[in-house]
C-alpha positions, -999 to +999 in steps of 0.1 A: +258-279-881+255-285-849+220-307-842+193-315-817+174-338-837+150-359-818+161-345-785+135-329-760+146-294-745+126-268-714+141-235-716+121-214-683+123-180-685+110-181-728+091-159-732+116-130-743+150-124-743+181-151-739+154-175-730+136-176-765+165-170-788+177-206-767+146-225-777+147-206-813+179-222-814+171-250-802+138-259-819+159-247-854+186-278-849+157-302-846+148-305-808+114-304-798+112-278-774+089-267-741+089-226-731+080-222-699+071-185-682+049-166-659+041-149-689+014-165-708+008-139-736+042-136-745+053-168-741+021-186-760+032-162-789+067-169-789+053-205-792+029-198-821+062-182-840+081-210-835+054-233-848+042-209-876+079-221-890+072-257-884+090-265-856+073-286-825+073-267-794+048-263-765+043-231-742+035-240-702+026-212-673+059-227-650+062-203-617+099-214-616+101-208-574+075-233-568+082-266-563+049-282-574+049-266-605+083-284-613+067-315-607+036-309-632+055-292-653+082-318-659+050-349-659+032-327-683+065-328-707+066-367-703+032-368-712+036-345-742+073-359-758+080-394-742+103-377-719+134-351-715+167-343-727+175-312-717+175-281-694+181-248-692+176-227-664+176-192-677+149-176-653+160-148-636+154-111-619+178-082-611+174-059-582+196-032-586+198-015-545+226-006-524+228-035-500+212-011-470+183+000-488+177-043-496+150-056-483+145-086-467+118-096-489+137-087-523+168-101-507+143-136-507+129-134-542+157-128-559+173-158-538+141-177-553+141-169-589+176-168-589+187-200-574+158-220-552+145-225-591+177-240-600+175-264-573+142-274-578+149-277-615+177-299-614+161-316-587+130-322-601+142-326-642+174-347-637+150-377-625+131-372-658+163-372-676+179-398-664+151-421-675+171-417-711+205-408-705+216-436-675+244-461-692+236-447-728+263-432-753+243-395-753+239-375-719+214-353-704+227-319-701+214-290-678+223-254-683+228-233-656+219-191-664+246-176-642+262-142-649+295-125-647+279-113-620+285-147-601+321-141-610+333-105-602+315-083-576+292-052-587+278-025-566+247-024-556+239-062-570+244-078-536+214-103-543+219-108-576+258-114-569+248-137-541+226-158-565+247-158-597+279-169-577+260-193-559+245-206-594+281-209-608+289-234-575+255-252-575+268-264-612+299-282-603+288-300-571+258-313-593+282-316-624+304-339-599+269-361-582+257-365-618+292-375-640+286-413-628+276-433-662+246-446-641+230-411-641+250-394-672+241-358-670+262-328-679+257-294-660+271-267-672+271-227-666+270-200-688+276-162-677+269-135-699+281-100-697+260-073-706+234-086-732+206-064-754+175-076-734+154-061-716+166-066-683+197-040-700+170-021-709+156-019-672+195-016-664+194+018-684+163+031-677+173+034-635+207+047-642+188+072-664+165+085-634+192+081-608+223+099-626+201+123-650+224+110-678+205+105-710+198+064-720+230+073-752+254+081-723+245+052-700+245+023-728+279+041-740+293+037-708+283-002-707+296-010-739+329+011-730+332-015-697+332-043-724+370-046-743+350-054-773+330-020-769+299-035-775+268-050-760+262-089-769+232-101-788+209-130-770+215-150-799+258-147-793+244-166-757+222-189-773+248-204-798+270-214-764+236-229-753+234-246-782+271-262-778+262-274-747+230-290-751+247-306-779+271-335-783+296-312-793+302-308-754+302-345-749+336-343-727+324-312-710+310-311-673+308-283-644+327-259-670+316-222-668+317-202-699+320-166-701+302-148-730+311-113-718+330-096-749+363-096-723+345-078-695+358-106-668+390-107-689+399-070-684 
């Protein structure tokens, strides 16, 4: 089994979906884990669910787009653990408009969810992780949320395109500054196809109103893009997660993998 014992993980973006099935994952091979959201309801129960199994994790309101919050955010980790391990930036938003109907101000958010939070996080986290990984025999590792959207193009996903591929890139120049043995990190991407989540669900439920199919015949047709013929499960993501947070990975920098049932394959 693949383990995180004594190793300190923040997964943003916890709350629900990919991101909690990550720090489930996580906290179940023995890390001690931080989920981080703008939602606190959720994400102090996903918390609680965590911990009513015994498992050490921490829920903190992180707006993932400011900069300040990074920085308390990340102190208030130190404060709480004795440092950091690991990160996954999984925070993220869809807006799902033809590029002429985009406006300026969505263009912008999702740019800031998207990919300024990456920045900041990597930014802001690797100095934290460092302070354990610099000249030792175990790296830091950062995980990058990308998409297959920040492989192949998709109508009407010109923002979320734009940020994904940009994600995917953002990875290897940082994999490549942070592979020196005097900073020891590992940054890696992963870019899932179509998911069971909620965003799919939001994903559906505008198709529905815009085609007047019913939600059966939309989900159909995304499983049918997928060679597999089938939507993944957040825990199929969080397993690859798991692999690269892990020492498993060890030889493993600026690599993106695909967890798309063959959709970028086809």
């Amino acid at each position: 089994m693949t383990e995180l014992k004594d190793r300190i993980a923040l997964v943003t973006g916890a709350a629900g979906g990919i991101g909690f099935e990550i720090a489930k994952t996580f906290a179940e091979a023995g890390a001690k884990v931080v989920l981080s959201d703008l939602l606190v309801k959720e994400g102090t129960e996903a918390s609680e669910r965590l911990n009513a199994k015994n498992f050490e994790t921490r829920f903190i309101k992180h707006d993932v787009t400011n900069e300040n919050e990074w920085v308390e955010v990340i102190s208030e980790i130190s404060d709480l653990f004795g440092g950091l391990d690991i990160l996954v930036n999984n925070a993220g938003i869809i807006i799902q408009k033809p590029l002429n109907e985009t406006s300026l101000e969505e263009w912008r958010r999702a740019m800031a969810v998207n990919l300024d939070s990456v920045f900041l996080g990597t930014k802001i986290a690797s100095q934290e992780i460092m302070k354990r990984s610099a000249n030792s025999s175990i790296s830091g590792s950062i995980i990058n949320m990308s998409s297959v959207a920040g492989i192949v193009g998709m109508a009407n996903n010109s923002s979320y395109n734009a940020s994904k591929g940009a994600v995917r890139l953002l990875t290897k120049s940082n994999a490549m500054e942070f592979s020196d043995p005097s900073i020891n990190i590992r940054v890696n991407s992963i870019h899932p196809g179509g998911i069971n989540t909620n965003m799919i669900k939001n994903i559906i439920n505008t198709s529905v109103k815009e085609t007047g199919a019913t939600e059966d015949e939309v989900r159909s047709q995304l499983e049918q893009i997928h060679p597999m013929q089938r939507l993944g499960i957040p825990e199929e993501v969080a397993k690859v997660a798991l692999f690269l947070a892990s020492t498993d990975s060890s030889y493993m920098t600026g690599s993106e993998l695909v967890v798309d049932g063959g959709y970028t394959a086809s």
